[in-house]
C-alpha positions in Angstrom: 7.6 -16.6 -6.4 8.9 -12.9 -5.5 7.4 -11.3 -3.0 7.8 -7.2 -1.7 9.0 -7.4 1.5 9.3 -4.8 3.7 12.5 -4.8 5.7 14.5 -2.6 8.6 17.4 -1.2 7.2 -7.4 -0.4 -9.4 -8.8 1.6 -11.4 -9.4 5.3 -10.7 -12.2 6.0 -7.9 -12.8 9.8 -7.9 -16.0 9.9 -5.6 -14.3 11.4 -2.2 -15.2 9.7 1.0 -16.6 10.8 3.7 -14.4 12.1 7.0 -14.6 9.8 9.7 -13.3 6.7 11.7 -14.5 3.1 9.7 -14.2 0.0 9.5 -12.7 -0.9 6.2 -10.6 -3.7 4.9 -7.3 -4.2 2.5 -8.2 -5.1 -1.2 -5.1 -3.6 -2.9 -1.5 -3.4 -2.9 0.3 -1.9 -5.6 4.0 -1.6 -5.9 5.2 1.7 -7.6 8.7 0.9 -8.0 11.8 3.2 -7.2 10.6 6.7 -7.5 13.1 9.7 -6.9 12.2 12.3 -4.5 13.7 15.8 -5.4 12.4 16.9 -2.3 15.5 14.7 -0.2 17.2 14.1 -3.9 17.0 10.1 -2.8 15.5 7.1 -4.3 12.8 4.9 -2.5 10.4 2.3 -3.3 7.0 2.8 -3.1 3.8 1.0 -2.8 0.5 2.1 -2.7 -2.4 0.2 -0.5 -5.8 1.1 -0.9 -8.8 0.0 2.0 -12.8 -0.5 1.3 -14.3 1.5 3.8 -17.3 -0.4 5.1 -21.1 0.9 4.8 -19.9 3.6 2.9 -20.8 3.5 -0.9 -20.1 5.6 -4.2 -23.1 6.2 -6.6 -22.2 2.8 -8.2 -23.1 1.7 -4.9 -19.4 -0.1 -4.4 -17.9 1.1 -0.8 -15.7 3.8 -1.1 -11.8 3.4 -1.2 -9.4 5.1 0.5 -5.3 4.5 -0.9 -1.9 5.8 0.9 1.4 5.8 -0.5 4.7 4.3 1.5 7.9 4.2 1.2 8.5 -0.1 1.4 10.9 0.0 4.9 10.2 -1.3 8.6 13.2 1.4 9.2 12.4 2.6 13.0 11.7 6.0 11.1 9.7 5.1 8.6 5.6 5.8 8.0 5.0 2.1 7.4 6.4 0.5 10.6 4.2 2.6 13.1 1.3 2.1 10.4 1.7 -1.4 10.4 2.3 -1.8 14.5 -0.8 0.2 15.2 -2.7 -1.7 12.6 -1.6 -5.7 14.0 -1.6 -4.5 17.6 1.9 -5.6 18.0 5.6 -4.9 17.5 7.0 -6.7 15.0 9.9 -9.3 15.9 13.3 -9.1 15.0 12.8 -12.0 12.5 10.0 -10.5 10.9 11.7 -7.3 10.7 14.2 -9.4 8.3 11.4 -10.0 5.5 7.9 -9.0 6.2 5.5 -10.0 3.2 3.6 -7.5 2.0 1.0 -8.8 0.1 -0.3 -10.6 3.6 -2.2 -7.4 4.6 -4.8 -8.1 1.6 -7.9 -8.8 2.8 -6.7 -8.0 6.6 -9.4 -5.3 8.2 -8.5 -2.5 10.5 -10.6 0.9 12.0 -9.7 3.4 9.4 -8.9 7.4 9.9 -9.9 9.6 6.7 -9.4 13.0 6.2 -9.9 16.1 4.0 -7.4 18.6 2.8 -7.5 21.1 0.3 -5.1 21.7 -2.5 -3.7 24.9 -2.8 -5.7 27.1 -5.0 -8.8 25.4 -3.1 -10.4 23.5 -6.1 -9.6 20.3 -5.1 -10.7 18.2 -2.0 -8.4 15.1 -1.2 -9.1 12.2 1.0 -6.1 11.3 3.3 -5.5 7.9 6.0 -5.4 9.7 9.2 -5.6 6.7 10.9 -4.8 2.4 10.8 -5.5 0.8 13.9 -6.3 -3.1 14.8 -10.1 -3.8 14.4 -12.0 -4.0 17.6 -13.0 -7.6 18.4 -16.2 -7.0 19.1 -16.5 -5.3 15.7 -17.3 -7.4 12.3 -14.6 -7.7 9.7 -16.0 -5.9 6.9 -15.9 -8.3 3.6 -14.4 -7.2 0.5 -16.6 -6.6 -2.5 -13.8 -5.7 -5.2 -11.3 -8.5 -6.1 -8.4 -8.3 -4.0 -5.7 -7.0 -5.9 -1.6 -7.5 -6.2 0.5 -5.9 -8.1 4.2 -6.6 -8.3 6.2 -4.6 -10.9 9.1 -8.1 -11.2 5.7 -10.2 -11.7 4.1 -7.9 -14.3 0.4 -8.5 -15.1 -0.9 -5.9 -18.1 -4.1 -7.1 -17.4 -4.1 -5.5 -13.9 -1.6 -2.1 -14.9 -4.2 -1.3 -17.7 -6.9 -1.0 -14.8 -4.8 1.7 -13.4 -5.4 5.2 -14.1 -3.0 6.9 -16.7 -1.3 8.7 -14.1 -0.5 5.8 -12.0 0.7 3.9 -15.1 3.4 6.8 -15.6 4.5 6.8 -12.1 5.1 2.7 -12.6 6.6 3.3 -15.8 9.2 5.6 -14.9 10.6 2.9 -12.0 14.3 1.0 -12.7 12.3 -2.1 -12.0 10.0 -1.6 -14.8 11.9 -1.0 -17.4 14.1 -4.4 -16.1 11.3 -6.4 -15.3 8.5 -5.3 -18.5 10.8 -3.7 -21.1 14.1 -6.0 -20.1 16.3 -2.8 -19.9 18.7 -3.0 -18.1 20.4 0.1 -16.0 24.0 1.1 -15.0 22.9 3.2 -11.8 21.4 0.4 -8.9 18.9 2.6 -7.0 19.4 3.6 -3.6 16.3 2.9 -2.1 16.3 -0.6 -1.9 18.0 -3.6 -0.5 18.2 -7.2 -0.5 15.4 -9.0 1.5 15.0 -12.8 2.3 12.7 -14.3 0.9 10.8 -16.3 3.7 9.0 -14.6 6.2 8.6 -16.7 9.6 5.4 -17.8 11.3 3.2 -15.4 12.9 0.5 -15.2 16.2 -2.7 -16.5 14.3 -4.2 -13.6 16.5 -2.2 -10.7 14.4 -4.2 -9.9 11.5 -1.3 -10.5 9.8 
C-alpha cells in the first residue's frame, strides 16, 4: 500500500467557527500533491488536515471543522514538525524522522487553537489553527461524527475527490502526481519538493497519540 510520509530532509463547510481553544479530533487528511509556490518559485507537497472541533456545531448540527494546509516535511524548519511535536507531546526519533505515516493522525484528538483574520478588502472572515497541542488526560477524546477521511492522490478514489469543493479539485488537479497517478501522464521535469521516503514506519510509545 503507499502511504504519505512525512520525512526530514470533504466537502466544502462554509459555516466559520467560533474563536477559541477546543477539543477537537482528526477526521481528514488530504494530500494536495506538488503545488508551486511563486512566492519562493519552489515546489512542495502539500496536504491539507482538517479537525472536528468538539461541542461546537454548524446549523446542520455536525461540529464544526477547522483544515490547515502543510507542506509534507519533518525538515527542523518546517510548520509540520513543531505542529506535530506539540500535538504527540514528544520529539520525534531519528527513525521516525525517516518515514513518519501520515494518515496515523486520523482520528488522533488534540486541544485546538482557532482564529479569525480578515481578508483584505474586509468581506471575508477566515478561520485559521492557531494552535495543536496534546489533549489533556484528564480531558475526553472527543469522537468523530464524520467518516474519517484519506485521501492519497497515487491511490485515487473519485468517489472521495468529487466530495471536494471545485476549488480544491483544481488545486489536486494541477499536481505532477495527478496527472501520473489519474490521467497516467507522465512528466519530463521531477518536482523539487519531494523525496524518496521508506516505506515502514517503526513502532511507537502506545502513550503518543500517534
Amino acid at each position: 500500500m503507499s502511504e504519505l510520509l512525512a520525512t526530514d530532509t470533504g466537502g466544502a463547510d462554509f459555516e466559520i467557527p467560533p474563536e477559541g481553544t477546543f477539543p477537537a479530533v482528526c477526521v481528514q487528511v488530504v494530500d494536495k500533491g506538488t503545488q508551486h509556490s511563486d512566492e519562493y518559485d519552489r515546489d512542495y507537497h502539500k496536504i491539507m488536515l482538517g479537525w472536528e472541533l468538539g461541542d461546537e456545531f454548524q446549523e446542520d448540527e455536525r461540529p464544526h471543522i477547522v483544515w490547515q494546509t502543510l507542506t509534507l516535511s519533518l525538515d527542523a524548519k518546517s510548520r509540520m514538525r513543531p505542529m506535530l511535536v506539540a500535538w504527540r507531546g514528544q520529539e520525534f526519533t531519528v527513525e521516525e524522522l525517516a518515514g513518519f505515516k501520515v494518515r496515523s493522525v486520523l482520528g488522533a484528538p488534540c486541544m485546538i487553537g482557532v482564529t479569525h483574520n480578515q481578508s483584505a478588502d474586509g468581506k471575508k472572515t477566515y478561520a485559521n489553527v492557531s494552535s495543536v497541542l496534546k489533549l489533556p488526560k484528564s480531558m475526553t477524546a472527543p469522537k468523530p461524527v464524520r467518516d474519517l477521511m484519506f485521501y492519497n492522490i497515487t491511490e485515487h478514489d473519485q468517489q472521495i475527490f468529487e466530495t471536494f469543493h471545485d476549488r480544491l479539485q483544481e488545486t489536486i488537479m494541477r499536481s505532477p502526481e495527478y496527472r501520473e497517478h489519474v490521467l497516467h501522464e507522465k512528466s519530463e521535469d521531477e518536482p523539487t519538493g519531494r523525496a524518496p521516503t521508506p516505506e515502514d514506519t517503526p513502532e511507537h510509545d502506545p502513550d503518543i497519540p500517534f
